[in-house]
Jmol script that loads the backbone (N, CA, C; Angstrom):
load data "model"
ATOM      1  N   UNK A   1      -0.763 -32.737  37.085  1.00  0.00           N
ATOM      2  CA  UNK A   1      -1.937 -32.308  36.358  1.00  0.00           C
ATOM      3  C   UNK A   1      -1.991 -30.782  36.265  1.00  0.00           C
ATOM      4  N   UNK A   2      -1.933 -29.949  37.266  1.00  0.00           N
ATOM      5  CA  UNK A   2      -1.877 -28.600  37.239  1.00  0.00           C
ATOM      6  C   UNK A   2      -0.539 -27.754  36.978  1.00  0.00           C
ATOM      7  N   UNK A   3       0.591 -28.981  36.463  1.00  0.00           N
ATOM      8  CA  UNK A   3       1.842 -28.255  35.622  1.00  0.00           C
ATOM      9  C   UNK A   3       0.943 -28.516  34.473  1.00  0.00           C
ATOM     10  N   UNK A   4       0.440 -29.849  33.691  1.00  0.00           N
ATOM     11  CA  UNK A   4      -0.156 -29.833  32.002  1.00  0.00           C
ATOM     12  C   UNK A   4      -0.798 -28.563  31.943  1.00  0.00           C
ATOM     13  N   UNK A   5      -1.575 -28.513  32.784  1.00  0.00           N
ATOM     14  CA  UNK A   5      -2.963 -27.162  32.107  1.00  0.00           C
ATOM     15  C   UNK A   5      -2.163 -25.673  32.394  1.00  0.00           C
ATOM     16  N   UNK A   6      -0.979 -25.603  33.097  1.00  0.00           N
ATOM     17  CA  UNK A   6      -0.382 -24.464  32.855  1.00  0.00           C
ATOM     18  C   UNK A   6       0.618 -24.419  32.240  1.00  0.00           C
ATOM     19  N   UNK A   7       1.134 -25.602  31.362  1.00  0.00           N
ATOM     20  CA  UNK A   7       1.428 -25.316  29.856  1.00  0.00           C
ATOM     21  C   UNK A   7       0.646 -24.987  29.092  1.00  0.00           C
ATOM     22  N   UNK A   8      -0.143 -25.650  28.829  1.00  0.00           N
ATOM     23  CA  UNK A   8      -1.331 -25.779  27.770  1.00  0.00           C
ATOM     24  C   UNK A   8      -1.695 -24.593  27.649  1.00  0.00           C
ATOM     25  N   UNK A   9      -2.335 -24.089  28.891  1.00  0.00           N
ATOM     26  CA  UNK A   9      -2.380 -22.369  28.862  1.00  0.00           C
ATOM     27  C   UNK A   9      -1.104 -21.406  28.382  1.00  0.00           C
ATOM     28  N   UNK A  10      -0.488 -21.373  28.970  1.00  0.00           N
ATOM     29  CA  UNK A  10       0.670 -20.803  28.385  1.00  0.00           C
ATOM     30  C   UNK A  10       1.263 -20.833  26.987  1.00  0.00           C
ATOM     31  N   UNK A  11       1.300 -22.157  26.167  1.00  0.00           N
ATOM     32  CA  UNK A  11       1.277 -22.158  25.018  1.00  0.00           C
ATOM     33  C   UNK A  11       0.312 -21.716  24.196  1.00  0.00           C
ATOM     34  N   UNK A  12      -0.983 -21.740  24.309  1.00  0.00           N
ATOM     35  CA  UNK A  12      -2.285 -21.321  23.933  1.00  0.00           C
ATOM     36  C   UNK A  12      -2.020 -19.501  23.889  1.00  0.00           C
ATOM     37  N   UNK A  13      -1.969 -19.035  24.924  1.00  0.00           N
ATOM     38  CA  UNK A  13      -1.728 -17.655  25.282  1.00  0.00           C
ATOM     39  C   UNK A  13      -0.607 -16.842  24.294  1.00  0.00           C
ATOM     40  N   UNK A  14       0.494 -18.163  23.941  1.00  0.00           N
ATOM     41  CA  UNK A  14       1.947 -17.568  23.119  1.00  0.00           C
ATOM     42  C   UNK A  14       1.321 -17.454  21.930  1.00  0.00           C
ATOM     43  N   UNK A  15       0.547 -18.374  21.232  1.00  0.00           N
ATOM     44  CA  UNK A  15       0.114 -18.311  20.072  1.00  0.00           C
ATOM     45  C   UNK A  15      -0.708 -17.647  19.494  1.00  0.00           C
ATOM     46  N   UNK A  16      -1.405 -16.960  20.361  1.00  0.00           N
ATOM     47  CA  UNK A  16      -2.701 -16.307  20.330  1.00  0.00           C
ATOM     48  C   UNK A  16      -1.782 -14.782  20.295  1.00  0.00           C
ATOM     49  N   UNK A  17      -0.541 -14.317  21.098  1.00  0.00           N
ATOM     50  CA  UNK A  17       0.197 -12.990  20.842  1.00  0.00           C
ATOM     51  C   UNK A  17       0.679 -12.857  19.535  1.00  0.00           C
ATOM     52  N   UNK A  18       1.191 -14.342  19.416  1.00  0.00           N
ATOM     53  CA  UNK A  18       2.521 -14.134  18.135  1.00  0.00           C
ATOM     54  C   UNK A  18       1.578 -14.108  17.099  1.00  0.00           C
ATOM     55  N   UNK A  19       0.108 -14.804  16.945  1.00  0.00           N
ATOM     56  CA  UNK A  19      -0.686 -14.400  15.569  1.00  0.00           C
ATOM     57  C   UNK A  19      -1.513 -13.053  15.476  1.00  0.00           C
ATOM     58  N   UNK A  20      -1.292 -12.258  16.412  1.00  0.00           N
ATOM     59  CA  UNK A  20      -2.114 -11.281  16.504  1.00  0.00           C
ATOM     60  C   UNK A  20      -0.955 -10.094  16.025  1.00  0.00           C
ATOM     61  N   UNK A  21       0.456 -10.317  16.115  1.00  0.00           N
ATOM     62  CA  UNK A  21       1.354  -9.190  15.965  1.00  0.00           C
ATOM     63  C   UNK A  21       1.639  -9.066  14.594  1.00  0.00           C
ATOM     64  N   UNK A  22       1.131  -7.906  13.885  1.00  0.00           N
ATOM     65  CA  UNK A  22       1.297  -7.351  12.783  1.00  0.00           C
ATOM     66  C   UNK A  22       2.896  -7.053  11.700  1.00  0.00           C
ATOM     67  N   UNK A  23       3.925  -6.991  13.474  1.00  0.00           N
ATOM     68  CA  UNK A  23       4.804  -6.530  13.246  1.00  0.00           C
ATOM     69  C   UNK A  23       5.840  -7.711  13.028  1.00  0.00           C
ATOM     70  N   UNK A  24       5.685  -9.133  12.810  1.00  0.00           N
ATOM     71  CA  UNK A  24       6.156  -9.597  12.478  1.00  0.00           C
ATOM     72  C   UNK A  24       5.953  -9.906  11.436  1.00  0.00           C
ATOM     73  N   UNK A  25       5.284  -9.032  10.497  1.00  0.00           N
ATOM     74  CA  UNK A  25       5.290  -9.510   8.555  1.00  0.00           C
ATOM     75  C   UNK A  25       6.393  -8.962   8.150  1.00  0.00           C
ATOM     76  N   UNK A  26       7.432  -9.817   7.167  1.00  0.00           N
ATOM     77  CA  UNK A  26       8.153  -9.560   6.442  1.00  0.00           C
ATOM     78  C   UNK A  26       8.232  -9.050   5.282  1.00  0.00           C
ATOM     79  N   UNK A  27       7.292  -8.913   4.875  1.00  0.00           N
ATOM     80  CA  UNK A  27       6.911  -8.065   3.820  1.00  0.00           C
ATOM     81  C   UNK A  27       5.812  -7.870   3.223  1.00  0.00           C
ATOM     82  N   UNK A  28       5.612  -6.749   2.706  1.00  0.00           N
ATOM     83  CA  UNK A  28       4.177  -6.173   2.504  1.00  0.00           C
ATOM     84  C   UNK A  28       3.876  -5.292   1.416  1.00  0.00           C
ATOM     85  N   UNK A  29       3.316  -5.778   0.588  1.00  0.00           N
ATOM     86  CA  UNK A  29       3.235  -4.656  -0.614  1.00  0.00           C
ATOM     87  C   UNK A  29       1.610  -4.082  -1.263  1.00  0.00           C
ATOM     88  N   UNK A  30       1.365  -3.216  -1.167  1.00  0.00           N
ATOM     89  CA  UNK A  30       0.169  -2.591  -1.425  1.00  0.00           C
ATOM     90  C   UNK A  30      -0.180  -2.037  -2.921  1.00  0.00           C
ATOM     91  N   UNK A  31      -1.103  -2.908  -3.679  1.00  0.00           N
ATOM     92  CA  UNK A  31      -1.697  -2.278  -5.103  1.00  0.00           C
ATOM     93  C   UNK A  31      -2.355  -2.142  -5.415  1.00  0.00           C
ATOM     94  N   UNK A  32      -2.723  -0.849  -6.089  1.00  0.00           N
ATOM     95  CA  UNK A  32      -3.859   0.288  -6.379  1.00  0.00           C
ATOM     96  C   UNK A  32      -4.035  -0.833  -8.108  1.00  0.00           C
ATOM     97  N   UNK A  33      -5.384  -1.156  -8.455  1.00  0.00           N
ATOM     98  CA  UNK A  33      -5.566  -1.882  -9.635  1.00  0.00           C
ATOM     99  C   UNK A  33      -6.067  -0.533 -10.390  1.00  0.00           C
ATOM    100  N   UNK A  34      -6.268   0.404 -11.156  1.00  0.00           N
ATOM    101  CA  UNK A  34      -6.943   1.411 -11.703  1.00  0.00           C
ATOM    102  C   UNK A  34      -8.393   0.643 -13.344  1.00  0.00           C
ATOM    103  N   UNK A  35      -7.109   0.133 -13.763  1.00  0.00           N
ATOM    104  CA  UNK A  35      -7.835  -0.417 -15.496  1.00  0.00           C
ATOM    105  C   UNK A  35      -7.488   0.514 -16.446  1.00  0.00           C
ATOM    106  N   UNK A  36      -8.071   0.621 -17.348  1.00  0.00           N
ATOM    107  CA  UNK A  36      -8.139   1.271 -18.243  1.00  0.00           C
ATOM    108  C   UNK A  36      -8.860   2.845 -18.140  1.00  0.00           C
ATOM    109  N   UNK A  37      -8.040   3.991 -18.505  1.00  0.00           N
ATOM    110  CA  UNK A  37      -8.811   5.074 -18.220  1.00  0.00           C
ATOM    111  C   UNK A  37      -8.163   5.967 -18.512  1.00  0.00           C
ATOM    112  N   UNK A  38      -8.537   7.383 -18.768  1.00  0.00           N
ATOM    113  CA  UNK A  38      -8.605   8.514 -19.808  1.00  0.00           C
ATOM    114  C   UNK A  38      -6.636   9.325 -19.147  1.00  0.00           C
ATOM    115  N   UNK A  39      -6.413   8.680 -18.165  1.00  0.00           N
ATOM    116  CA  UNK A  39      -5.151   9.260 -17.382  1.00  0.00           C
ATOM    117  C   UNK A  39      -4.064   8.451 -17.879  1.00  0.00           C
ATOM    118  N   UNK A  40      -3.937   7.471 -18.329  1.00  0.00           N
ATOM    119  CA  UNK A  40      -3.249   6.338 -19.039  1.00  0.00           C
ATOM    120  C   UNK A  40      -2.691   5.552 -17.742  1.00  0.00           C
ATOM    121  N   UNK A  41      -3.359   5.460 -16.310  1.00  0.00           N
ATOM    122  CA  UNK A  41      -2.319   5.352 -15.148  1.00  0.00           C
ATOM    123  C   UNK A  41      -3.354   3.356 -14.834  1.00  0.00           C
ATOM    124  N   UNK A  42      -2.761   2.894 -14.957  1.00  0.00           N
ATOM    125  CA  UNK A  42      -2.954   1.153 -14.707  1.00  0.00           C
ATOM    126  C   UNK A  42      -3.316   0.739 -13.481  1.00  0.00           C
ATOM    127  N   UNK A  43      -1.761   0.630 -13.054  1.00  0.00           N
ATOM    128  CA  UNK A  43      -1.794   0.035 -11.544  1.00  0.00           C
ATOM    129  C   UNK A  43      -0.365   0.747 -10.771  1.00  0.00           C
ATOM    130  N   UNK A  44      -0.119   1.226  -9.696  1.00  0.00           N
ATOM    131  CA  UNK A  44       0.595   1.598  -8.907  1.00  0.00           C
ATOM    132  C   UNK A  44       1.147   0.056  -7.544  1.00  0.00           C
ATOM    133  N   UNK A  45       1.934   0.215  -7.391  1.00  0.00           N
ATOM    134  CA  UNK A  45       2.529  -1.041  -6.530  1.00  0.00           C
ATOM    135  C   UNK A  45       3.459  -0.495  -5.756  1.00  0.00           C
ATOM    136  N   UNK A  46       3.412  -0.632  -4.636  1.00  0.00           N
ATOM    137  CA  UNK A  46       4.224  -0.245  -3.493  1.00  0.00           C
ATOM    138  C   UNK A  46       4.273  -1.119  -2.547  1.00  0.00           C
ATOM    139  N   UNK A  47       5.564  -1.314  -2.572  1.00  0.00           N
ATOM    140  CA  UNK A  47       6.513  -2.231  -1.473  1.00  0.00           C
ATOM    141  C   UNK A  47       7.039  -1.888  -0.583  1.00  0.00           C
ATOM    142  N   UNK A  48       6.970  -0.410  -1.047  1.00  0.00           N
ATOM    143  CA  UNK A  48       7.615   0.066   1.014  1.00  0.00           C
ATOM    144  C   UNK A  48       7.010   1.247   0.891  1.00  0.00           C
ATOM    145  N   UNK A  49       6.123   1.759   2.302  1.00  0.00           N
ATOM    146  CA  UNK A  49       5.781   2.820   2.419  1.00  0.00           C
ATOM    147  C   UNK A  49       6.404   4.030   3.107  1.00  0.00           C
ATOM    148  N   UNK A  50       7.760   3.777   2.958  1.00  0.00           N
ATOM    149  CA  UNK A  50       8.404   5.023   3.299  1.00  0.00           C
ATOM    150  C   UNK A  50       8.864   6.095   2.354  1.00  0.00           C
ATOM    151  N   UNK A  51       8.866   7.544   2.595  1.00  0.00           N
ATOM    152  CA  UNK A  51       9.091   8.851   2.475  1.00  0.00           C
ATOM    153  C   UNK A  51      10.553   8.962   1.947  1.00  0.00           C
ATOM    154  N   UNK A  52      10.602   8.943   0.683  1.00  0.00           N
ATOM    155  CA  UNK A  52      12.021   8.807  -0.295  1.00  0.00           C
ATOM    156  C   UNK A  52      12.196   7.571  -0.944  1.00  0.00           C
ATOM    157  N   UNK A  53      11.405   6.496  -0.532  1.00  0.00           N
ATOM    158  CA  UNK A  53      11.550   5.470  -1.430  1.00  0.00           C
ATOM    159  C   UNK A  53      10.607   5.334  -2.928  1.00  0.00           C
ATOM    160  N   UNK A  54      10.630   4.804  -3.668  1.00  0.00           N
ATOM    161  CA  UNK A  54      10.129   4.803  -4.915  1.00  0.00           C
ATOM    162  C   UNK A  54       8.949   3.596  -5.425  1.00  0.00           C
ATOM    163  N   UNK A  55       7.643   4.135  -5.505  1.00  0.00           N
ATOM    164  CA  UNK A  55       6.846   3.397  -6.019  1.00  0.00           C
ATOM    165  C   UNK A  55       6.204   2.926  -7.850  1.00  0.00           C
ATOM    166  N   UNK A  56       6.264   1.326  -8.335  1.00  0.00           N
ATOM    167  CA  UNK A  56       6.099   1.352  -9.297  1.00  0.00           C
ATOM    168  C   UNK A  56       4.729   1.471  -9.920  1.00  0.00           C
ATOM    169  N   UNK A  57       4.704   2.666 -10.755  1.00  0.00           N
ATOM    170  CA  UNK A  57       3.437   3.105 -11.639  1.00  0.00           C
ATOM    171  C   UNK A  57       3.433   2.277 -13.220  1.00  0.00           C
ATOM    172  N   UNK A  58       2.013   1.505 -13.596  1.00  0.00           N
ATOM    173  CA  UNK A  58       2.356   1.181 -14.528  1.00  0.00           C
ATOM    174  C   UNK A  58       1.753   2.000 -15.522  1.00  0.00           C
ATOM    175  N   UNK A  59       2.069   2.581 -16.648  1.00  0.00           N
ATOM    176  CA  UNK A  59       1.345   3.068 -17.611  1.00  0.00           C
ATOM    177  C   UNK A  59       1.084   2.770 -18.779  1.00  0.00           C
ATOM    178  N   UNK A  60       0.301   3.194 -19.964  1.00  0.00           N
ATOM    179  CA  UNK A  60       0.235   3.049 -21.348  1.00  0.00           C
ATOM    180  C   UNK A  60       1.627   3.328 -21.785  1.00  0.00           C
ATOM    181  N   UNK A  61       2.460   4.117 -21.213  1.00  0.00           N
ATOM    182  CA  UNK A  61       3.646   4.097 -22.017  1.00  0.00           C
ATOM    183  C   UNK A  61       4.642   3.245 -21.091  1.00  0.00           C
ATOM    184  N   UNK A  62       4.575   2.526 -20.443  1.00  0.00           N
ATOM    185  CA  UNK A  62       5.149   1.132 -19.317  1.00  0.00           C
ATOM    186  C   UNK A  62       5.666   1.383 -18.405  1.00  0.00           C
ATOM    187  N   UNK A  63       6.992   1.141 -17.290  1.00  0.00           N
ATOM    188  CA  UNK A  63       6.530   1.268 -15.878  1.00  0.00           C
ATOM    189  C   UNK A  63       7.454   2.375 -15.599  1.00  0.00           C
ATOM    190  N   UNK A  64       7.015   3.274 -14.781  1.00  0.00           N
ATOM    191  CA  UNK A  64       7.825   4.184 -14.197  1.00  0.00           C
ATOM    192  C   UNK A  64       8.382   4.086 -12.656  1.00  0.00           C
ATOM    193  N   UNK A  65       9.117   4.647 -12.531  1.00  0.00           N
ATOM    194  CA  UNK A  65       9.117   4.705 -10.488  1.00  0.00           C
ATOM    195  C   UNK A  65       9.094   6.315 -10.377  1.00  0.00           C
ATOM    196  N   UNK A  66       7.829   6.758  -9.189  1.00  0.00           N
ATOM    197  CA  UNK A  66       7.549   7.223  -8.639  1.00  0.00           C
ATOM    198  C   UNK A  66       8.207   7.758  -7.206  1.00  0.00           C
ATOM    199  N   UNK A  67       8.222   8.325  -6.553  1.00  0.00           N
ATOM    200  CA  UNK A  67       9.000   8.608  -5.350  1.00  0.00           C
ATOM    201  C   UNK A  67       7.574   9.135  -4.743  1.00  0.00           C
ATOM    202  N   UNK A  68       7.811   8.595  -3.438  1.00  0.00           N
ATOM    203  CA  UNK A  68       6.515   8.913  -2.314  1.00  0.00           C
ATOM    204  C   UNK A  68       7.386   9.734  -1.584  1.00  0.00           C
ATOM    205  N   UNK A  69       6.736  11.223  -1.854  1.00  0.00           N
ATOM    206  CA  UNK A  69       6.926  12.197  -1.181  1.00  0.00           C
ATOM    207  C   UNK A  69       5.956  12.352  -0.092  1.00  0.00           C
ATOM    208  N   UNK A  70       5.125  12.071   0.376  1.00  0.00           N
ATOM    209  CA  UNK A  70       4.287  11.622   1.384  1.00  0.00           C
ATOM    210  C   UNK A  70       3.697  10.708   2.038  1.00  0.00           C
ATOM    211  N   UNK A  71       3.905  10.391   3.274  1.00  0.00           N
ATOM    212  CA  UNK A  71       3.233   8.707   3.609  1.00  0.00           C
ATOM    213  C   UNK A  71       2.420   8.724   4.897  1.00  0.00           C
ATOM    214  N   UNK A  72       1.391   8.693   4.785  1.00  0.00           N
ATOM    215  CA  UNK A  72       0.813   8.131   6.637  1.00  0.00           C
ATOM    216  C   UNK A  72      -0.204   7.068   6.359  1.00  0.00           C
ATOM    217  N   UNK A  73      -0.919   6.639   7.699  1.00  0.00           N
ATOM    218  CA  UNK A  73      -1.492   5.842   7.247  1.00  0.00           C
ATOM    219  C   UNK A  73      -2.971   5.848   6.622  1.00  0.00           C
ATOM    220  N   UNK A  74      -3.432   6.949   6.428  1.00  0.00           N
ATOM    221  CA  UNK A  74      -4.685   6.702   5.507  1.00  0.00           C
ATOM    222  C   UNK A  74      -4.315   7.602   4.027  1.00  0.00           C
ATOM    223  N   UNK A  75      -2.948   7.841   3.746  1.00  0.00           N
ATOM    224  CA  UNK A  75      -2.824   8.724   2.377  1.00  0.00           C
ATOM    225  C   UNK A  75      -1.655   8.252   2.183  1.00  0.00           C
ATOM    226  N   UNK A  76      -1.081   8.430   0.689  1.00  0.00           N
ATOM    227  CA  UNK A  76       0.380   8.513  -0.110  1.00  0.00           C
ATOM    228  C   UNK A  76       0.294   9.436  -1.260  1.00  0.00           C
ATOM    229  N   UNK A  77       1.586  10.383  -1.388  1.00  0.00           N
ATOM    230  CA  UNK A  77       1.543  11.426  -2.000  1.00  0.00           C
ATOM    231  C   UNK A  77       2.695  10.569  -3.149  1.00  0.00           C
ATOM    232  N   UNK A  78       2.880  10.907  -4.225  1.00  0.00           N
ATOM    233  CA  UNK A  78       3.617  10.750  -5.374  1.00  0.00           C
ATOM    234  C   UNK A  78       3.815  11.502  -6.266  1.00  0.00           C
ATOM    235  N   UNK A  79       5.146  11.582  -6.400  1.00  0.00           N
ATOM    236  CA  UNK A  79       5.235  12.787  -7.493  1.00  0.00           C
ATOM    237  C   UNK A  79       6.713  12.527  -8.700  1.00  0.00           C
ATOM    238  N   UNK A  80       6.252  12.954  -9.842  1.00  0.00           N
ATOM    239  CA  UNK A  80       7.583  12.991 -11.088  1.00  0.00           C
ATOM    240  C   UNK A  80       7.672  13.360 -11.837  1.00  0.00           C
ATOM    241  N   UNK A  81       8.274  14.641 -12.727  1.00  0.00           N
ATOM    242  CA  UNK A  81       8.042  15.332 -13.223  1.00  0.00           C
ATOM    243  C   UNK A  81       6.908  15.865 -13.589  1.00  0.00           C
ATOM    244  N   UNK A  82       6.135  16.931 -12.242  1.00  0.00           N
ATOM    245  CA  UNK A  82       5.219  17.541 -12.542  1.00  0.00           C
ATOM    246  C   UNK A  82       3.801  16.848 -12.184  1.00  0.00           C
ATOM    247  N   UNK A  83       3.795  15.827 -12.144  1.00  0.00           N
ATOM    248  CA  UNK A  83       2.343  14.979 -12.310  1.00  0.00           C
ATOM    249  C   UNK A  83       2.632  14.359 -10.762  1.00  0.00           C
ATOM    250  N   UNK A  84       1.771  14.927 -10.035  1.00  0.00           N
ATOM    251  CA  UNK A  84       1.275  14.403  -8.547  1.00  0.00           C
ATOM    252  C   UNK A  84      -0.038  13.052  -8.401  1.00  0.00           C
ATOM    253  N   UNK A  85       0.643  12.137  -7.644  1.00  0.00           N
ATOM    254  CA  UNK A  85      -0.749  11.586  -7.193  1.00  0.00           C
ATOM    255  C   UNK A  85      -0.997  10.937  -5.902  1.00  0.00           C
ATOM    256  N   UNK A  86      -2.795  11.264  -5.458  1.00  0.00           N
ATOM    257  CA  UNK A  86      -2.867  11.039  -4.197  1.00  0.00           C
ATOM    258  C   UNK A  86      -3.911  10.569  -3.535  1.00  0.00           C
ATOM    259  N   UNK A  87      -2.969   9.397  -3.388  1.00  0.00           N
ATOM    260  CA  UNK A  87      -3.512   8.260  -3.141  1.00  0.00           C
ATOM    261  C   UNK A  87      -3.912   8.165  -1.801  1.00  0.00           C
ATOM    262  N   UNK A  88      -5.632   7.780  -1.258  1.00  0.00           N
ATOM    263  CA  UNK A  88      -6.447   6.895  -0.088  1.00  0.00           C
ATOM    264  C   UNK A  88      -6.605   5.821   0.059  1.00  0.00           C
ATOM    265  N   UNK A  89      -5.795   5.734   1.126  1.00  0.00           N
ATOM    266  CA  UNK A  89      -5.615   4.258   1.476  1.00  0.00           C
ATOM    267  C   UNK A  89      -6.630   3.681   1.970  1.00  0.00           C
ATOM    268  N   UNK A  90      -8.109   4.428   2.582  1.00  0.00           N
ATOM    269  CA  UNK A  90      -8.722   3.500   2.923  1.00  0.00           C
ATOM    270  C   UNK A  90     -10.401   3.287   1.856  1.00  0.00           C
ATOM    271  N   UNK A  91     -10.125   4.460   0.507  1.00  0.00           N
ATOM    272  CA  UNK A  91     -10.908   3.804  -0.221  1.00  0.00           C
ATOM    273  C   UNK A  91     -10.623   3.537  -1.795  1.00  0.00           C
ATOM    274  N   UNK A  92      -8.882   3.636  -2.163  1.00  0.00           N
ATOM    275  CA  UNK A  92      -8.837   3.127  -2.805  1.00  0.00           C
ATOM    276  C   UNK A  92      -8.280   4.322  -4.343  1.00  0.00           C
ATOM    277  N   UNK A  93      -9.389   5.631  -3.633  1.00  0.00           N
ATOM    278  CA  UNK A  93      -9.307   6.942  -4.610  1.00  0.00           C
ATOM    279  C   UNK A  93      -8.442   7.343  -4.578  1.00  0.00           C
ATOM    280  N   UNK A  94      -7.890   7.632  -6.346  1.00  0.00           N
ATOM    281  CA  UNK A  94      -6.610   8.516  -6.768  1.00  0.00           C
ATOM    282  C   UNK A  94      -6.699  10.030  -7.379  1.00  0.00           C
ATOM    283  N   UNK A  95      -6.350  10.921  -6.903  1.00  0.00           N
ATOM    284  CA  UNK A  95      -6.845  12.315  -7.855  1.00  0.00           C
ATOM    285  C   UNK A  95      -4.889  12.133  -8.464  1.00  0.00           C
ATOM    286  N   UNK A  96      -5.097  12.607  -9.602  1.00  0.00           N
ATOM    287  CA  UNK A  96      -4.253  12.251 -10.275  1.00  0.00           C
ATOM    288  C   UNK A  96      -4.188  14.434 -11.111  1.00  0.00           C
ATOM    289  N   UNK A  97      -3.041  14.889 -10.616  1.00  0.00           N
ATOM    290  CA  UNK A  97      -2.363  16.608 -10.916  1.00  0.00           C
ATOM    291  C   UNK A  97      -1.352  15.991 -12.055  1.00  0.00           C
ATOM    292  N   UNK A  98      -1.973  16.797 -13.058  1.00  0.00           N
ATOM    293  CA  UNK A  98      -0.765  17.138 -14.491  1.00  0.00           C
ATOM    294  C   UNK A  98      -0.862  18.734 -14.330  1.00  0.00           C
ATOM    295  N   UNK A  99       0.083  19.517 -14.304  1.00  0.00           N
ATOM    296  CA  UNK A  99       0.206  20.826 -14.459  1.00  0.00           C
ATOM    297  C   UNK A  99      -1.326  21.330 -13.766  1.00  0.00           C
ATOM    298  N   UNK A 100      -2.168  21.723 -14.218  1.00  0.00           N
ATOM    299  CA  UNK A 100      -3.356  22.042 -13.923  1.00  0.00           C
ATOM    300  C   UNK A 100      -4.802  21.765 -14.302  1.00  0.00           C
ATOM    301  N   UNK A 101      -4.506  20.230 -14.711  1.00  0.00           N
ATOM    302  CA  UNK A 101      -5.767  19.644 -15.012  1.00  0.00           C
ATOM    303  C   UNK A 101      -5.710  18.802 -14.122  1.00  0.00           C
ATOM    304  N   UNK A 102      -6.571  18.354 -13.643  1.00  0.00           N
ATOM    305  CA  UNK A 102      -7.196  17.042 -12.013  1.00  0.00           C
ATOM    306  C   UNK A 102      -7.760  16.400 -12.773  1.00  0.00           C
ATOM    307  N   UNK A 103      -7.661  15.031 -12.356  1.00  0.00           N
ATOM    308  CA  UNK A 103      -8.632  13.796 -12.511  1.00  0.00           C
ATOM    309  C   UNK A 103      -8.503  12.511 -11.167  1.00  0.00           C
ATOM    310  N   UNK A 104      -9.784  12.458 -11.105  1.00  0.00           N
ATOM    311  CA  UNK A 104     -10.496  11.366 -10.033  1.00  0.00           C
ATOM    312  C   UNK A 104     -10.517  10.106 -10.852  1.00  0.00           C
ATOM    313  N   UNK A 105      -9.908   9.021 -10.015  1.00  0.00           N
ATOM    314  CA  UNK A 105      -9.577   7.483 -10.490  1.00  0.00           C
ATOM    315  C   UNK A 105     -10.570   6.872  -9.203  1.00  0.00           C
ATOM    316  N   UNK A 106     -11.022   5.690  -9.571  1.00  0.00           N
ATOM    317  CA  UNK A 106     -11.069   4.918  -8.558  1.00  0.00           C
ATOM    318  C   UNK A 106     -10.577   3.528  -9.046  1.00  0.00           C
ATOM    319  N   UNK A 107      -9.574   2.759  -7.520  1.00  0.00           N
ATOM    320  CA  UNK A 107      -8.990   1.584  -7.984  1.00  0.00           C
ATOM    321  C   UNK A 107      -9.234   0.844  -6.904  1.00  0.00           C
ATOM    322  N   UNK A 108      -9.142  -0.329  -7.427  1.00  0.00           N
ATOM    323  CA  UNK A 108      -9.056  -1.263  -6.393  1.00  0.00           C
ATOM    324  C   UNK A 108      -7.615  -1.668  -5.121  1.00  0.00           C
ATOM    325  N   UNK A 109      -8.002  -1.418  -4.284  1.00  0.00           N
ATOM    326  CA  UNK A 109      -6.924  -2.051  -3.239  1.00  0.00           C
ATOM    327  C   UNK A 109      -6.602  -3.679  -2.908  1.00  0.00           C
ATOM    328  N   UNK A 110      -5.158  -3.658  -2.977  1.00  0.00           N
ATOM    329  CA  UNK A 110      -4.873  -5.129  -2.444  1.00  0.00           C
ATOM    330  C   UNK A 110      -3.755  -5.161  -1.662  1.00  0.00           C
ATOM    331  N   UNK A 111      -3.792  -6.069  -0.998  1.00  0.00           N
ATOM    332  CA  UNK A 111      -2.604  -5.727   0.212  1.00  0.00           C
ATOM    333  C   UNK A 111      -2.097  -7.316   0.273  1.00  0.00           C
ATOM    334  N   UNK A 112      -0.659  -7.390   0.071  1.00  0.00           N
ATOM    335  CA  UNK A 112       0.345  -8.684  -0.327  1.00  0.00           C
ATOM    336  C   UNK A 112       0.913  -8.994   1.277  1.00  0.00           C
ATOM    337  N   UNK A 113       0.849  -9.798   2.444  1.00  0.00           N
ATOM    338  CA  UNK A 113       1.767  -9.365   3.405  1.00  0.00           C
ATOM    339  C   UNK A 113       2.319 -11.175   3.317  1.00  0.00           C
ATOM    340  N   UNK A 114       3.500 -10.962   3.667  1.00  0.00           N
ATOM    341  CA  UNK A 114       4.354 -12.455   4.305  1.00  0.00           C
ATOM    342  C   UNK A 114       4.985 -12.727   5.464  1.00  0.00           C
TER     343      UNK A 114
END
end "model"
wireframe off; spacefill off
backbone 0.3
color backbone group
């Protein structure tokens, strides 16, 4: 009787680690929804948040890749010819640099994990 309940526990205890660990998602992709708006910038999609890899921007003129020149966890920096953007991860806001005009986006966040 007191080997069952110290399985039971023990299995209970395994399951309760292995659903709590973050670090076993296989993949994870994060997208900024924008809409329609005066910057022509849609939706941004990022599948990996590392520093040299390339995120897809969609636009009025269709999809580009981006390179994240900056990454932590409450910001992402992006940049390509000239036009910076920088993105908050925890509300969603994009200020969006062309040469020297700024514009403020707000988009929706969604987060894909498997």
């Amino acid at each position: 009787m007191k080997q069952a309940v110290t399985t039971i526990l023990g299995l209970g205890l395994s399951v309760m680690l292995l659903s709590s660990c973050d670090e076993m998602t296989r993949f994870q992709q994060e997208s900024y929804a924008c809409g329609y708006n005066p910057t022509g910038i849609y939706e941004i999609v990022l599948r990996s948040t590392k520093v040299g890899d390339d995120a897809v921007v969609t636009t009025n003129k269709g999809e580009e890749a981006m390179e994240i020149v900056f990454a932590d966890d409450s910001s992402f920096i992006l940049e390509i010819d000239g036009t910076i953007l920088r993105i908050n991860r925890d509300t969603g806001g994009i200020k969006v640099t062309r040469g020297t005009r700024f514009r403020n986006l707000t988009c929706e966040k969604a987060v894909f994990k498997m």
